[in-house]
N, C-alpha and C positions, 0 to 999 in steps of 0.2 A: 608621591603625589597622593594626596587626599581622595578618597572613593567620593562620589558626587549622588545624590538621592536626589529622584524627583519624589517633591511636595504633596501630599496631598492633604484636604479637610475634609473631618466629617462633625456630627453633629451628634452625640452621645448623651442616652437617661443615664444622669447621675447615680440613684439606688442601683440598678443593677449592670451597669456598663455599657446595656444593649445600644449597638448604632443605630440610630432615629434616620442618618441619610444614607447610602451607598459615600464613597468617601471619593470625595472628586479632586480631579488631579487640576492643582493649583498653576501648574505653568511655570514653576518655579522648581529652583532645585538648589537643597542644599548642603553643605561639605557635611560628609559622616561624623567626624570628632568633631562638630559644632555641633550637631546634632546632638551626641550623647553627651557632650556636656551639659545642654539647657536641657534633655530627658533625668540627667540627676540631681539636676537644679529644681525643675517643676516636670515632675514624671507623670502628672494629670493632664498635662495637656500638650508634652512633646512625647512623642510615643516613638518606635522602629516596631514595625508590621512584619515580619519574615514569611515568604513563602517557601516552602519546600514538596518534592513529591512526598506523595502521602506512600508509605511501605503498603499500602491495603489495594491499590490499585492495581490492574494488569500492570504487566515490566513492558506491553506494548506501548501505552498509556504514556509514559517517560521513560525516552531514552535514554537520559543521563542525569545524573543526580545536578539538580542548579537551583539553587538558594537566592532568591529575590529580595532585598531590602528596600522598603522605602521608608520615608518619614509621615508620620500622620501628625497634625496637629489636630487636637480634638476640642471642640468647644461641648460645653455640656446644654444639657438643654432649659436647666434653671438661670443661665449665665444670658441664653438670649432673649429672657422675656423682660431682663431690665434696659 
């Protein structure tokens, strides 16, 4: 069975990448390998965000190593003033 990702949007300056929103969770969720297909299709704006513990933290900090993916769809922010 296919891994499931919750959705989220943000809204990203095109020149340097930076997120213009926090990236909010869409409500939606969708199948991982649909994901990285439309991500190598148009990788501007289907993106996989990965969280992981950071090694620089106390080892109290996280207890065990767990790897978060979700899906970001990104609008940029010259795309929403048309």
């Amino acid at each position: 069975m296919d891994k499931m990702l919750d959705l989220y949007q943000v809204i990203a300056e095109r020149e340097t990448g930076f997120w213009i929103t926090l990236p909010v969770a869409t409500g939606r969720t969708v199948s991982r390998e649909e994901w990285l297909r439309l991500s190598q299709a148009d990788p501007d704006h289907c993106q996989l965000i990965t969280f992981a513990p950071d090694p620089e933290l106390p080892f109290q900090a996280m207890t065990e190593e767990v790897v978060v993916e979700q899906a970001l769809a990104v609008t940029w922010s010259d795309e929403t003033l048309h």
